[in-house]
Rosetta silent file (secondary structure, phi, psi, omega in degrees, C-alpha in Angstrom):
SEQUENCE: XXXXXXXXXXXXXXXXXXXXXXXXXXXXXXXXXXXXXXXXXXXXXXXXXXXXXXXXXXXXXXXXXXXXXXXXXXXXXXXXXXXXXXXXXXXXXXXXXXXXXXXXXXXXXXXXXXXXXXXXXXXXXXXXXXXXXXXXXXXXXXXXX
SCORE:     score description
SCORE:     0.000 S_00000001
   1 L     0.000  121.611  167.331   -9.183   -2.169  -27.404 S_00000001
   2 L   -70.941  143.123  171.414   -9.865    0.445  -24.826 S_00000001
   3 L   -99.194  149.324  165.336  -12.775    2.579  -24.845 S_00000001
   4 H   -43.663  -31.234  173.780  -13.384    6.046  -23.313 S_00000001
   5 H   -52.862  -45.923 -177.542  -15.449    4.373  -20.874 S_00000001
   6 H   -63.228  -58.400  168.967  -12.469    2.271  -19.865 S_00000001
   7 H   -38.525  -66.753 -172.207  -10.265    5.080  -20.263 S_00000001
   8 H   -66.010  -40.187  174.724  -12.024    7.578  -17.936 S_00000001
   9 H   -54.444  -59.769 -162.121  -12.454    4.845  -15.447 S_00000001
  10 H   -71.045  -30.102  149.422   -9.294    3.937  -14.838 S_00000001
  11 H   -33.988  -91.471  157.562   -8.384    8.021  -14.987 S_00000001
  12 H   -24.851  -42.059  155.185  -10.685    7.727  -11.777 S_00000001
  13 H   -81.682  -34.162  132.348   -9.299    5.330  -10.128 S_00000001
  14 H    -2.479  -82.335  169.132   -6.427    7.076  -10.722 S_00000001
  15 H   -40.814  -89.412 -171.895   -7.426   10.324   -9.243 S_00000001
  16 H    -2.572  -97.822 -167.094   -9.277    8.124   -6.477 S_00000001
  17 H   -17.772  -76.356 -173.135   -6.046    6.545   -5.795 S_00000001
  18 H   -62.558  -36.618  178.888   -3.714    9.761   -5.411 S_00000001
  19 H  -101.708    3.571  129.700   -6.011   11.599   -3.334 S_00000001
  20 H   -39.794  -67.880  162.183   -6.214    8.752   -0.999 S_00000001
  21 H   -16.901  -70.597 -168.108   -2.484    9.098   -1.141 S_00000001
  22 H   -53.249  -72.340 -143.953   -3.227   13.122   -0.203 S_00000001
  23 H   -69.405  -35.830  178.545   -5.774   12.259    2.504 S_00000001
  24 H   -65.557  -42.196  155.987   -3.573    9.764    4.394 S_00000001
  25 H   -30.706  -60.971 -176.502   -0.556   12.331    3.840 S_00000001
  26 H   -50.392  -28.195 -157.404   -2.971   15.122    5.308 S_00000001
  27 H   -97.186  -50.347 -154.382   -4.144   13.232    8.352 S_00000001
  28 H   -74.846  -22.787  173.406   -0.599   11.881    9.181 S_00000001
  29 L   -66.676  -22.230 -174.344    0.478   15.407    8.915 S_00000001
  30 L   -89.450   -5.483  162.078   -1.716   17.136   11.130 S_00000001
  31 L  -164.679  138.416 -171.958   -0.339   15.911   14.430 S_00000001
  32 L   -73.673  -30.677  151.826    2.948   14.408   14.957 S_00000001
  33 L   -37.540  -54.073 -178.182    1.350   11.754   17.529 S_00000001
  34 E   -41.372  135.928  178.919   -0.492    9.866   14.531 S_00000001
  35 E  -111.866  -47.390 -161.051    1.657    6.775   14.342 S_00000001
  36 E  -125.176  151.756  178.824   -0.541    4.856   11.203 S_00000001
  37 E  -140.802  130.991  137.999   -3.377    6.220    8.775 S_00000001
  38 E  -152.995  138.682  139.051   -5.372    4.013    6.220 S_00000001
  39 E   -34.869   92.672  163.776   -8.188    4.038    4.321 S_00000001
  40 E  -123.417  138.783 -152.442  -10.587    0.660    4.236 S_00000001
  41 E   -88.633  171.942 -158.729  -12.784    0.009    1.872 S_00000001
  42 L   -64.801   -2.070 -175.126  -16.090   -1.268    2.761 S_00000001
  43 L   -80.288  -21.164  168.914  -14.771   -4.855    2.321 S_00000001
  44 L   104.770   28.981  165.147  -12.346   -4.137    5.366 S_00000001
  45 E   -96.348  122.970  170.548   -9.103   -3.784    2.792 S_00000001
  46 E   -57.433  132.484  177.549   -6.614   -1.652    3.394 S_00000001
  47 E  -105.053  -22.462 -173.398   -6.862    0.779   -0.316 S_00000001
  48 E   179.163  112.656 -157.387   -4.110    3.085    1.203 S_00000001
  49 E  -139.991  136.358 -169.969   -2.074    3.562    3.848 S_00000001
  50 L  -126.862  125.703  173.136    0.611    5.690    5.497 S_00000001
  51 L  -116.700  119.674  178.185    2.803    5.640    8.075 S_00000001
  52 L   -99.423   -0.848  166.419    5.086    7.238   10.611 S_00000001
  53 L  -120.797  128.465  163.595    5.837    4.543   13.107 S_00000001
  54 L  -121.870   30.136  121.149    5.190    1.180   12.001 S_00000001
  55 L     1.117  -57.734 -169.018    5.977   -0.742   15.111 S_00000001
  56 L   -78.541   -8.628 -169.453    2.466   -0.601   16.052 S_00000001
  57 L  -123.886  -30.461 -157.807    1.498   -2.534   12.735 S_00000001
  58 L   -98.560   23.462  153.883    4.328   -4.662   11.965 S_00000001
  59 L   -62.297  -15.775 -174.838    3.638   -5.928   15.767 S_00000001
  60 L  -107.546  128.956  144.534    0.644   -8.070   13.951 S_00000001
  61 L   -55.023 -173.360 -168.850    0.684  -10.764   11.958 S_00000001
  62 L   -95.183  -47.751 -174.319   -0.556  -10.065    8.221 S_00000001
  63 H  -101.571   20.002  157.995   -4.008  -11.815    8.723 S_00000001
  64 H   -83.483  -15.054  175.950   -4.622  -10.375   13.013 S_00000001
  65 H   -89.514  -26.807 -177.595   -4.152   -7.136   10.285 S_00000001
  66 H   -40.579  -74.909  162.449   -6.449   -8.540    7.760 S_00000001
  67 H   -12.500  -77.892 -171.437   -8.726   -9.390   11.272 S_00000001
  68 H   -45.224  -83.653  171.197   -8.115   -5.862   12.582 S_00000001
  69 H   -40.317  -44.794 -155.284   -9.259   -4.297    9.049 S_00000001
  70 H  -116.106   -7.940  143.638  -12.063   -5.908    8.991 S_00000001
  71 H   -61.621  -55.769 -171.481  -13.389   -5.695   12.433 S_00000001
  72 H   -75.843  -60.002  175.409  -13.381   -1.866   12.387 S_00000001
  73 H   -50.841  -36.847  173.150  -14.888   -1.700    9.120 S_00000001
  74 H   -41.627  -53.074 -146.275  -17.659   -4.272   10.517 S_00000001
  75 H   -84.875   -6.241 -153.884  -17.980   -2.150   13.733 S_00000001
  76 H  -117.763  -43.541 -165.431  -18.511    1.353   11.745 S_00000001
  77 H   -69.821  -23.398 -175.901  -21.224   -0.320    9.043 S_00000001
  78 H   -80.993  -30.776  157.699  -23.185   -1.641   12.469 S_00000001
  79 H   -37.590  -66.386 -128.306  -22.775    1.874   13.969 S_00000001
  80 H   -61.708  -37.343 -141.866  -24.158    3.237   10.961 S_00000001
  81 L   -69.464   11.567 -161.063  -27.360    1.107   10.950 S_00000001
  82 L  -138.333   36.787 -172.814  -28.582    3.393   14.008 S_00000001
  83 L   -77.990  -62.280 -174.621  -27.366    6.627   11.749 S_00000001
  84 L   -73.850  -52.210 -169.416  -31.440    7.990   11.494 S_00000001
  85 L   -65.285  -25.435 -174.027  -32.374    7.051   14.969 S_00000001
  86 L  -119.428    8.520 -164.530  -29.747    8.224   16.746 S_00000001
  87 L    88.896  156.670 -165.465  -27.680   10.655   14.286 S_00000001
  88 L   -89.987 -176.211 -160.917  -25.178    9.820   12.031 S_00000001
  89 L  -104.517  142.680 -173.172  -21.581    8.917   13.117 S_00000001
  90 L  -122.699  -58.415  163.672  -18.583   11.239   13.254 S_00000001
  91 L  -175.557  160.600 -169.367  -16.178    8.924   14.471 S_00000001
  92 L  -119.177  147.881  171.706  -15.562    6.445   16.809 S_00000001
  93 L   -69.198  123.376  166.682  -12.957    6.222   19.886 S_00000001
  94 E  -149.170  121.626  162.974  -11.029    2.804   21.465 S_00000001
  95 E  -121.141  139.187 -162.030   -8.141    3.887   23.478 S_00000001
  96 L  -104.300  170.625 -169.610   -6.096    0.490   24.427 S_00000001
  97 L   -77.847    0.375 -158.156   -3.043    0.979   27.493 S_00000001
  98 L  -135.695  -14.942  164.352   -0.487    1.437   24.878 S_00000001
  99 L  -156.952 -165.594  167.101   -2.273    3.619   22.406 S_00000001
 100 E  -128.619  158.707 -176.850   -5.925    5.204   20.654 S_00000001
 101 E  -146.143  141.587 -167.275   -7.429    4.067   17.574 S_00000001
 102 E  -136.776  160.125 -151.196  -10.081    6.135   15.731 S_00000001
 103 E  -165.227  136.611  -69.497  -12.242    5.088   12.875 S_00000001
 104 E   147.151   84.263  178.537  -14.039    7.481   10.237 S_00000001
 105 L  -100.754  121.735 -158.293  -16.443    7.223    8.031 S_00000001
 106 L   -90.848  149.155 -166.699  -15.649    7.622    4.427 S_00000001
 107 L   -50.593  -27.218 -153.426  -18.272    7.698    1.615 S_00000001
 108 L  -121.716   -5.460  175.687  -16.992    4.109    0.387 S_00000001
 109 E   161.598 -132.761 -171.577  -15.857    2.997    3.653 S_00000001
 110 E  -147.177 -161.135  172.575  -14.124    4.112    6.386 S_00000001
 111 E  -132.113  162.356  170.283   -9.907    5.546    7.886 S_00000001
 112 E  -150.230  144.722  164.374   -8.994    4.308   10.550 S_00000001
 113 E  -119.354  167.279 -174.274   -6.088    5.757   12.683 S_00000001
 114 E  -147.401  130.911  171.941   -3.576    4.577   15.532 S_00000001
 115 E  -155.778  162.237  177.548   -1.966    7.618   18.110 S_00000001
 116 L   -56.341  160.006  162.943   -0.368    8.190   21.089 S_00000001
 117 L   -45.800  -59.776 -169.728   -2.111    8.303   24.403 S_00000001
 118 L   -38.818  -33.889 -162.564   -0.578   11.874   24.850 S_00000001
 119 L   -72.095  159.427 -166.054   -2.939   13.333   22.166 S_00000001
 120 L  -112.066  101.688 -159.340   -6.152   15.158   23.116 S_00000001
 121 L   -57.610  -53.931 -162.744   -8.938   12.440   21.154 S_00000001
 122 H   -43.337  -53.981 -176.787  -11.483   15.141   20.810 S_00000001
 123 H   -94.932   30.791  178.227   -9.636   17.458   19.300 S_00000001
 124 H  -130.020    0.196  165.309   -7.419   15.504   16.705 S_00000001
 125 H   -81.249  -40.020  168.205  -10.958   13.344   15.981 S_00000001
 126 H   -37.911  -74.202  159.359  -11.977   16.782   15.333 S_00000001
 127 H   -31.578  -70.759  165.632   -9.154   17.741   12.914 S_00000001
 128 H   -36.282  -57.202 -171.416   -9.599   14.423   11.064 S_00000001
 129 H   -60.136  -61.331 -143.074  -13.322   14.935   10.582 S_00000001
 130 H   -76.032  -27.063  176.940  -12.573   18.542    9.012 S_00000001
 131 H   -73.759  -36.716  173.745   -9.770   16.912    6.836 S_00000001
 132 H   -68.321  -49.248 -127.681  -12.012   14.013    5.596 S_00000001
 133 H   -89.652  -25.686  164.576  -15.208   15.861    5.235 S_00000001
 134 H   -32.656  -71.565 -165.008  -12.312   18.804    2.565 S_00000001
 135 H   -48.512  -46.912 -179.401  -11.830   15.286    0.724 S_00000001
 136 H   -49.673  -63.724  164.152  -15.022   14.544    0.384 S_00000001
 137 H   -24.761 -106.194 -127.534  -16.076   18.185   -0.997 S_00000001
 138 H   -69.917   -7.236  146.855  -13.233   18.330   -3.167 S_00000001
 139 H   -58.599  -87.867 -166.518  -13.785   14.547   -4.496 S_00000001
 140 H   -45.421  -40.441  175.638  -16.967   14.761   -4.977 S_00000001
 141 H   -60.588  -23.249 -157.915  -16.416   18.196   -6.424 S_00000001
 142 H  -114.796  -32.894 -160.619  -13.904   16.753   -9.172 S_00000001
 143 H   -86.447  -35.479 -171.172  -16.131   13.806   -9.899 S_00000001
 144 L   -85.746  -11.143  140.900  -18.950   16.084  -11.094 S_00000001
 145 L   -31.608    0.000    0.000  -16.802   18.122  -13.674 S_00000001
């Protein structure tokens, strides 16, 4: 027998869930260079992911993506730990010969993205940040209704 408890959680992860959906839409949308978007939870698991090339992903085996996932998330919680001494983290840069990868950090974990070279990193890490830190607001904003 479900309870209301049960009920509204899974409501919530619900929500959660779709406006993952939205933020990985939103991100991939905001410059046509974004090849890949996802969301990894702090465990390094992909929760939600979008794409418009996937070349660049299905070039990996399933666990060098696992790897991959779980390495970035690693790399952004070790960042973090230097969050009071040195300021907190807005996002981090790797650009590789054949593309850039960018990495986020989300209340619960973190996005990580893969773009072209061609793109100008400041300002589409820029974009990104202003598109996560909406989601956050309007999460956070929804959860406290």
């Amino acid at each position: 027998m479900m309870t209301n408890q049960n009920v509204l959680m899974q409501t919530s992860n619900l929500e959660r869930s779709l406006e993952l959906t939205r933020l990985c839409q939103d991100i991939l949308t905001s410059n046509d260079r974004i090849y890949f978007v996802t969301v990894i939870n702090k465990n390094g698991r992909s929760t939600e992911s979008k794409f418009r090339n996937e070349r660049i992903i299905t070039k990996l085996k399933s666990h060098e993506i696992e790897t991959l996932y779980i390495q970035r998330a690693l790399q952004s919680a070790l960042t973090r730990d230097f969050d009071d001494s040195l300021g907190s983290l807005d996002f981090i840069t790797i650009q590789r010969e054949t593309l850039l990868e960018f990495i986020f950090p989300l209340s619960n974990g973190i996005v990580f993205v893969m773009a072209d070279l061609e793109v100008v990193s400041r300002y589409l890490a820029k974009t990104i940040s202003f598109i996560i830190r909406d989601f956050e607001w309007r999460f956070r904003d929804s959860c406290s209704v």
